[in-house]
N, C-alpha and C positions, 0 to 999 in steps of 0.2 A: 468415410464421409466427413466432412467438414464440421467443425462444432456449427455454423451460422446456416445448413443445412440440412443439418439435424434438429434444430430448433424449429426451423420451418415446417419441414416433415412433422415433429410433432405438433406441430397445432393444427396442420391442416388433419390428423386423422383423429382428433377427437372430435370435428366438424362436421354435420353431414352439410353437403353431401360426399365430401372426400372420403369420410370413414367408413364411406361404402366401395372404396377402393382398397386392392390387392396391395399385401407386402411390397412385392416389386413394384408395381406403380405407384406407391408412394416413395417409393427409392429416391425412384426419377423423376419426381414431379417438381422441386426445389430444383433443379438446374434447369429448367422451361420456364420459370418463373422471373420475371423483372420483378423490381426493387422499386418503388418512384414514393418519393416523402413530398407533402402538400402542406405548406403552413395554413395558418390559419388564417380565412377567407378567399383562399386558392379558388380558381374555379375547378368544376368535378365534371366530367372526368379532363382529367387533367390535359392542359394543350397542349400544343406540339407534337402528337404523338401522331405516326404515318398513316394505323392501320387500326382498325375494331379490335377491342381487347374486353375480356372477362375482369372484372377487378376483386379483389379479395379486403378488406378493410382488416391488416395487422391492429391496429390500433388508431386512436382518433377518433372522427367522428362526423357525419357529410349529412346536409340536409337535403331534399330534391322538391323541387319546386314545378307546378304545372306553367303552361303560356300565359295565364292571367299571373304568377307569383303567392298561388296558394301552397302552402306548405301540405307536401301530400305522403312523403315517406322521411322517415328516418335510417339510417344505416349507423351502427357502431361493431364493437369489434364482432367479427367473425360476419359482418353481413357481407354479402353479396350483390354486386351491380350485373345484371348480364345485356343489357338491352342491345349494346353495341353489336353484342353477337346475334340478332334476330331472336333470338328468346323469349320469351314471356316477358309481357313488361307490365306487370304488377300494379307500379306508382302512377301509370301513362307520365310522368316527370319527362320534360325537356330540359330541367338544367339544373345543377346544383352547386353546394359552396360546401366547404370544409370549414365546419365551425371548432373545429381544432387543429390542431398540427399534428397530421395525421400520416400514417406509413402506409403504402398500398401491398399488395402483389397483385401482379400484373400477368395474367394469362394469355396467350393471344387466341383468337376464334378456333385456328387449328389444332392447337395442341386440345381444346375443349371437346372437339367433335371428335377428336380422334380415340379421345375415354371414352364419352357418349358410346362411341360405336362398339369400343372394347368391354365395356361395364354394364349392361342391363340397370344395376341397380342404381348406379349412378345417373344413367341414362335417365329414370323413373323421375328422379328431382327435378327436371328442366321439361317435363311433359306438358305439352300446351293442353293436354284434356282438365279439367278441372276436378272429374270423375277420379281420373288419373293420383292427383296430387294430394287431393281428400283420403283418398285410400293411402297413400303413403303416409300422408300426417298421420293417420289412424295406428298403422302399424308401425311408426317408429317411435311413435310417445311414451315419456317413460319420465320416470323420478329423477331428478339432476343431485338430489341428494345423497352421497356414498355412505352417510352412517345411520340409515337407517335398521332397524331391529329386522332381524328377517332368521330367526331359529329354526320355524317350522322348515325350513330351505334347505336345511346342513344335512336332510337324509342322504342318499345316493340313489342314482336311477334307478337300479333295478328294482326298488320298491316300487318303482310306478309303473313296471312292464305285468300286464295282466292277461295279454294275451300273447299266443306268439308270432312269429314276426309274417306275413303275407309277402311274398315274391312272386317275382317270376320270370320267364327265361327272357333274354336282352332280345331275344329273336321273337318274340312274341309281337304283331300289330298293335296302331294305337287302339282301334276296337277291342280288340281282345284284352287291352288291361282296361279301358273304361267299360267293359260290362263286366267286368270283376269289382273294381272298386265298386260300381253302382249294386249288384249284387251283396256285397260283403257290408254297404253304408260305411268307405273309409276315403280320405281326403288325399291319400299317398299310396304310392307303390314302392318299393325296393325291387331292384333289376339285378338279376343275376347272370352270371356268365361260369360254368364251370364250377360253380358252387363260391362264384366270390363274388362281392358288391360291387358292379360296376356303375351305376346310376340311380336316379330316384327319379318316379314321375309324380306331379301333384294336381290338382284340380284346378292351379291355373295353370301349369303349362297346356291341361289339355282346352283350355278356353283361349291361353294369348296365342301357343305356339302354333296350337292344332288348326282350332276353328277361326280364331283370327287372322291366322295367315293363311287358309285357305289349303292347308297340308291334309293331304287324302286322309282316311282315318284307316286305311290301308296300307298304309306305309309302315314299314317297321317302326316301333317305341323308340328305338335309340335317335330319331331323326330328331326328338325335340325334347330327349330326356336330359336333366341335371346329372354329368359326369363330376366335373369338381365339387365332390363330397364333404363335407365336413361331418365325421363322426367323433361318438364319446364312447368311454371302457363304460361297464355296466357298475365300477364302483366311483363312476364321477359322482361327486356331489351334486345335489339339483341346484343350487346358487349356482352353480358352475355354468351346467348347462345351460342356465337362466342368460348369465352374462354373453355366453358365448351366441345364444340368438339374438340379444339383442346387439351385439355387434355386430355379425355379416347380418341381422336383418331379415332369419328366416324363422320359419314355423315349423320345421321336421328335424330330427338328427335321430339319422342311425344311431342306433345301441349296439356296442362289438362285446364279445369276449374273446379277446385276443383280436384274430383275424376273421372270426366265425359273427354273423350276424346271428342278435337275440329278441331284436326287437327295436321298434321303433318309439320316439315320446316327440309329441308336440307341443306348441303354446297351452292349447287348451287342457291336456294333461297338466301342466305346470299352475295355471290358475283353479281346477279345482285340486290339487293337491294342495293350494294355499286353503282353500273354502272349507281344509277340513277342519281348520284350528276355529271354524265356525262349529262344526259339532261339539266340539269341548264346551263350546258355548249353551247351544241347546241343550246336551246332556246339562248342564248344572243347575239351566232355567226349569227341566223338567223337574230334577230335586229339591226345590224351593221350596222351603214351608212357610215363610212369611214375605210379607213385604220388603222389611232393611234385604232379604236376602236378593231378591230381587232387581233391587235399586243397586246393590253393591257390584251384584254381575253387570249390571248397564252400563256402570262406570266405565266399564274396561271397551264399550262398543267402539269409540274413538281410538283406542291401538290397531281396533281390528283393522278399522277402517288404513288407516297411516300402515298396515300390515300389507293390505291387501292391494292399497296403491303401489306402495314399493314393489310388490313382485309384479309389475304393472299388469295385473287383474285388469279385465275387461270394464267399463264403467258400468255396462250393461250384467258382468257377472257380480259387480262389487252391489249395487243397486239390488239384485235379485239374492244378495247374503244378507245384508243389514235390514232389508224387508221380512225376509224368513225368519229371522230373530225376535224383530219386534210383534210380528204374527207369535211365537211362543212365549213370548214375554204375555201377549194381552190374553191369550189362552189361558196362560196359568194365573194372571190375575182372577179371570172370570172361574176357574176352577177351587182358586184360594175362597173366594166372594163363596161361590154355593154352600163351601165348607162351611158358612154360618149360615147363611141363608137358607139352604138347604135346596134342593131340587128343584127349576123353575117350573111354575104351576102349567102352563100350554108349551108348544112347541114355539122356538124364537131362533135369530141368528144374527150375531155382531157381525156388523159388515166395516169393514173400512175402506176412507177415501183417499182421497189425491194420492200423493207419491208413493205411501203405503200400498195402497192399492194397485197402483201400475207395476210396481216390484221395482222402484226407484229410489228410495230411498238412500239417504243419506244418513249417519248417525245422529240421533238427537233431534231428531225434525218436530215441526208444532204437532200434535194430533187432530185427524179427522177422522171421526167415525159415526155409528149410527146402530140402533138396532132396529128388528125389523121383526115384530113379533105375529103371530098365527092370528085369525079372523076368532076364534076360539078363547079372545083374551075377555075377561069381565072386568067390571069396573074395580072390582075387591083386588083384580092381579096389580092393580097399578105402581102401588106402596114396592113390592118385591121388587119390579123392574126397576123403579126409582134408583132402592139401594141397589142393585147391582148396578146399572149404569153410574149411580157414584162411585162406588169403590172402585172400579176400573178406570173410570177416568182420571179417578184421584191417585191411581195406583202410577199408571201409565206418568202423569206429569212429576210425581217424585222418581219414575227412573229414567228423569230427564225427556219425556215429550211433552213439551210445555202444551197449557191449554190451546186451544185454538181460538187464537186474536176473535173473530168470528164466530164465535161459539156452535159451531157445526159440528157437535159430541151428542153422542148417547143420555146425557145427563143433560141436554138442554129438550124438554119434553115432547120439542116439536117435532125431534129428530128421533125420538123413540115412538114410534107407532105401530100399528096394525097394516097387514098385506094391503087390505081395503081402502086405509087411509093414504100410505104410500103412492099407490095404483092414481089414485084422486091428484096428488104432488103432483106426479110426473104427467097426469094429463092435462094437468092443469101450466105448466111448465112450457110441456112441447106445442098446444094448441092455441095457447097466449102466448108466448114469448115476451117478456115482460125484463126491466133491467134487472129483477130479483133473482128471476133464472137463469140469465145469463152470470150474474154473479156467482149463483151456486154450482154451473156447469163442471166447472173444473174439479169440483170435488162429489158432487151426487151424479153427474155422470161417467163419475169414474170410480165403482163400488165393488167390492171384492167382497166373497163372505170370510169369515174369519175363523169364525168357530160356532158352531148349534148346527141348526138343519138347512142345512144347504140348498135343497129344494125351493124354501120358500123364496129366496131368493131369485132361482131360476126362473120360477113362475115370474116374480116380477121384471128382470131383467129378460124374457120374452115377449110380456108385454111393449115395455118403454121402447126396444128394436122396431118391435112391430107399428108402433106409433112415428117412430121418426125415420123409418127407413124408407126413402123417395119425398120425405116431406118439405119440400124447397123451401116455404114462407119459412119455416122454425132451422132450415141447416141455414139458410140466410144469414138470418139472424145471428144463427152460432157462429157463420163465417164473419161478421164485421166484427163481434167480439174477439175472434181471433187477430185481426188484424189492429187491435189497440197495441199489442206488444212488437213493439219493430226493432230488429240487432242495431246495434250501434254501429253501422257501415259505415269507414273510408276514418280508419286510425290515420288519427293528426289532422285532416283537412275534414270531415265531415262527421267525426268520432264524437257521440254525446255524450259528455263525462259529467257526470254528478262535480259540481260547484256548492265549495263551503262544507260546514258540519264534518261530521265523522270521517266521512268517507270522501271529502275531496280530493278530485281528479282520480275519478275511480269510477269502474262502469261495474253492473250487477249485471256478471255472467248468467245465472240464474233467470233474471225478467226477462235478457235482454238475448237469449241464447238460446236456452233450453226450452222458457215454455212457450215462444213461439212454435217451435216444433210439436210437444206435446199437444197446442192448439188444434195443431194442422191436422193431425194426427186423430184427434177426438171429430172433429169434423166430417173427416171421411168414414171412420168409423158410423156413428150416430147416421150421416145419411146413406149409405151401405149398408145398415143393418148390422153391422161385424158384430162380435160378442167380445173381440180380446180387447182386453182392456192398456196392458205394457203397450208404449208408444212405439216401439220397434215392430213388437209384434203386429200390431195395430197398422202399419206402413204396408211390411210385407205381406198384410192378406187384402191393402187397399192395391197393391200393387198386381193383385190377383185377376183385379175387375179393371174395368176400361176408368176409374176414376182418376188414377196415379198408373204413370207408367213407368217399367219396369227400373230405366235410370233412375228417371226422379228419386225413385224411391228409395234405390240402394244409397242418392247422393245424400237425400234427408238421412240415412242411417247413418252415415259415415259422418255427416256433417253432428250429426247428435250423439255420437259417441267420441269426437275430436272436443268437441265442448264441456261434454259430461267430464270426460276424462281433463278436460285443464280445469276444471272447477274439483274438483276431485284432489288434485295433486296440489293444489292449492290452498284445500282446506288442509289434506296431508302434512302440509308443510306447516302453517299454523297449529294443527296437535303437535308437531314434532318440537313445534318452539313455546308449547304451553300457553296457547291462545285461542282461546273461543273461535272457533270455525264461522267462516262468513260466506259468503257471495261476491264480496267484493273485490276487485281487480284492477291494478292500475298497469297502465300499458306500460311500465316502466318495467316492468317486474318477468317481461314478456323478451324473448329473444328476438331477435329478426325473423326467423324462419317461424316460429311461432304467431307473430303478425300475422306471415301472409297467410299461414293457415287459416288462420282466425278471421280473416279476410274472405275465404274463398268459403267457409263455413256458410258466412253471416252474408256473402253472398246467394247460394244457395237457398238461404231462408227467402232474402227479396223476393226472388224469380218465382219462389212456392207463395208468395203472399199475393204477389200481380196477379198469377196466375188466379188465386182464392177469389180475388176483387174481382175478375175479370165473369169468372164463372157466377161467381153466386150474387154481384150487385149487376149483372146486365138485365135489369130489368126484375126482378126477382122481390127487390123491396126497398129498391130506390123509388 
């Protein structure tokens, strides 16, 4: 191949969605390709041309403008124009200009459709469902950075094969491997033929291939099983294996020895085998005899995190490790505390709020918390709760949980009370609806116990259900407060970026992202009754009940775990370059294809937030 077609080739396959293309069709993908160079202020797409063409941006740079001349998309290198070709049209853009002197490649409609047809995965990128493309951003996100730390990763498979491997004959129905999998609780099959690997089935083939096309579930397995296999030796490296999924873009690889199957390892294998460099953690927090010791393990929370991004950990797994931690961090404070204090006089239990408590957390987050002491308490017990709840608070902000702006901790007295008292809070909360409770929503209706007796809080946390579940005046109200926080929709033409100070031309992924969702989230819950608290989890048991249906729900997850995870790899990046983690985000910093993600995200959120308006202000407490 040509040096000037080899360089093509490489660029298009560290791209997606090219990189979701085979060896050989990247071969032959630079000789289909036109060449067309656009100076600067050219119109886009370029004129003179006979026929609808896919354009490729080598370099330069094209703005695209709606029929009024609002600036509505950006394209620079490695974007993609598809409109010509009937496509998804993103920008809705009728016209554009190349505000540099800019190189194209030029695809024509055919050669496009003709990968389309031959490529599934490639295929997945140009999917006009939005369900579709959500789910793809979800699964191909990942750290752009190659020198990140990643040790725990250098074992080799077979360390992670625990059980052995499940097959079964290539001649078996698709019924008959889905009440094996469903029997067994496993997400994959391996197919055998003769004692050798000829395919794999997984749980979406049998939803895309099966049930979506309408394929009998009597029909042999092989009609809609994965033949072209990618396997690994059982002393591959896990980075290995890591790299090689997230190249073809799958979640399963056979494990060989030799030619003999041993065992299968998935993504999700791979991220809790990252989550165990999280025990090293707990084990050290459990050995702590003092505070410095404490504080000094905390220190290291921010590698974990930059650890656990890199192996690109689930946001939803990374959230539920850095929670777990901070849960035995405040444990062993209150454990350190009694060792002077000595024994607490009645039964009590530290509860914690907001992101701690949903299992979201991030490293280093403000603290909220609260105690929640037995009806059994005297006036003489007060002193002892005091000082515990100081020490722990105090404990917690030197191992970097700063106080809470809000003073919503255990140490502020109002937040440390009796069952009786609490009981009183929340009825007094959900029965008035007041701006005070809607402010405290987010963190006292979202309580987790932590450590003491568990119970008392159950008790109260059946009450507060029991008071809001059907209660429209007070989910009302929770619903307009949800709808204060709205995404930043339509990057470049309708995108609200923070102007001036620190953070200019920067949006806060965080406000403007995530806790809408969590909003939405807490809403349904509260007026459902649910008890989960985790906003995902929280989704899929609202998605149980007629309140949220079953898409939405999956679209809210995917849209909240595409978000989580770019705020995530973002602060990643900032520990990696020794800089205080933030929320901050400027669209600069963001690829093309990351846009539209970001785009189809923050669309999702509107259509759940109408939706909220539509339900809970018709009439309800307008």
């Amino acid at each position: 191949m040509e040096i000037e077609l080899i360089e093509i080739r490489d660029f298009l396959a560290e791209r997606p969605p090219f990189n979701a293309l085979t060896e050989e069709q990247l071969d032959l993908l630079p000789k289909q390709l036109e060449i067309r160079y656009l100076r600067r202020n050219s119109a886009f797409p370029p004129e003179g041309t006979n026929s609808n063409h896919l354009y490729i941006l080598r370099s330069g740079a094209v703005e695209l403008h709606d029929e009024d001349d609002n600036l509505v998309e950006k394209l620079g290198e490695g974007g993609i124009y598809t409109t010509q070709c009937q496509l998804i049209d993103i920008s809705r853009a009728s016209q554009g200009v190349a505000t540099e002197d800019t190189l194209l490649y030029v695809m024509s409609c055919k050669t496009l459709q003709a990968l389309r047809d031959a490529e599934p995965s490639f295929n997945e990128h140009f999917s006009e469902s939005m369900r579709d493309r959500l789910k793809q951003a979800v699964n191909t996100l990942k750290v752009s950075n190659n020198n990140n730390p990643m040790e725990i990763l250098t074992g080799e498979i077979q360390d992670l094969l625990k059980k052995a491997p499940v097959t079964a004959d290539v001649e078996s129905s698709i019924r008959e491997i889905a009440l094996v999998m469903s029997a067994k609780n496993i997400s994959s099959m391996m197919l055998m033929k003769d004692e050798q690997l000829v395919g794999m089935i997984t749980d979406r083939d049998l939803r895309k291939r099966c049930v979506a096309a309408g394929v009998s579930p009597d029909a042999p397995v092989s009609a809609i099983m994965t033949s072209d296999l990618k396997t690994v030796q059982e002393d591959t490296l896990i980075i290995q294996a890591l790299m090689i999924m997230t190249k073809l873009r799958v979640h399963h690889l056979p494990v060989m020895r030799g030619d003999k199957v041993v065992g299968m390892v998935t993504a999700t294998d791979l991220a809790r085998h990252q989550s165990t460099n999280s025990a090293f953690f707990a084990a050290d927090i459990r050995k702590a005899e003092s505070l410095d010791n404490l504080a000094s393990i905390s220190e290291r929370l921010p590698e974990l995190q930059y650890q656990l991004a890199s192996s690109s950990a689930t946001a939803l797994h990374i959230g539920d490790a850095i929670s777990s931690l901070t849960d035995s961090i405040t444990s062993r404070l209150i454990e350190l505390a009694q060792m002077e204090l000595g024994p607490a006089p009645v039964p009590y239990v530290w509860l914690s709020g907001g992101s701690q408590a949903r299992r979201e957390q991030t490293s280093h987050s403000d603290q909220d918390n609260a105690l929640l002491i037995s009806d059994e308490m005297k006036p003489e017990h007060a002193d002892y709760f005091e000082q515990l709840a100081k020490r722990v608070c105090d404990g917690l902000n030197a191992c970097g949980y700063i106080y809470c702006p809000g003073d919503a901790m255990a140490m502020n007295p109002k937040w440390r009370q009796t069952l009786q008292i609490w009981k009183k809070y929340f009825n007094t909360w959900i029965n008035k609806p007041e701006p005070m409770a809607l402010m405290l929503s987010s963190i006292f209706f979202d309580l987790r116990p932590v450590h003491g007796e568990f119970e008392l809080f159950e008790e109260l946390q059946s009450e507060i259900l029991g008071k809001t579940r059907g209660n429209g005046i007070f989910t009302a109200y929770m619903a307009a407060n949800a709808l204060q926080h709205r995404p930043p929709l339509g990057f470049f033409r309708t995108f609200v970026l923070i102007h001036g100070g620190d953070h200019d031309d920067t949006f806060d992924i965080k406000h403007r992202g995530i806790v809408p969702i969590t909003d939405i989230a807490r809403v349904f819950a509260l007026d459902r009754g649910l008890p989960q608290v985790n906003t995902t989890n929280r989704l899929r048991a609202a998605a149980e009940t007629s309140i949220l249906s079953q898409e939405m729900g999956e679209n809210l997850i995917d849209a909240l775990e595409f978000i989580a995870s770019m705020r995530i790899n973002h602060q990643a990046e900032q520990i990696g370059n020794g800089i205080d983690a933030d929320n901050y985000m400027s669209p600069d910093e963001l690829s093309d294809l990351e846009r539209r993600h970001l785009k189809d995200a923050f669309r999702v959120i509107q259509d759940m937030q109408e939706t909220l308006e539509n339900r809970y202000q018709g009439g309800r407490f307008r």
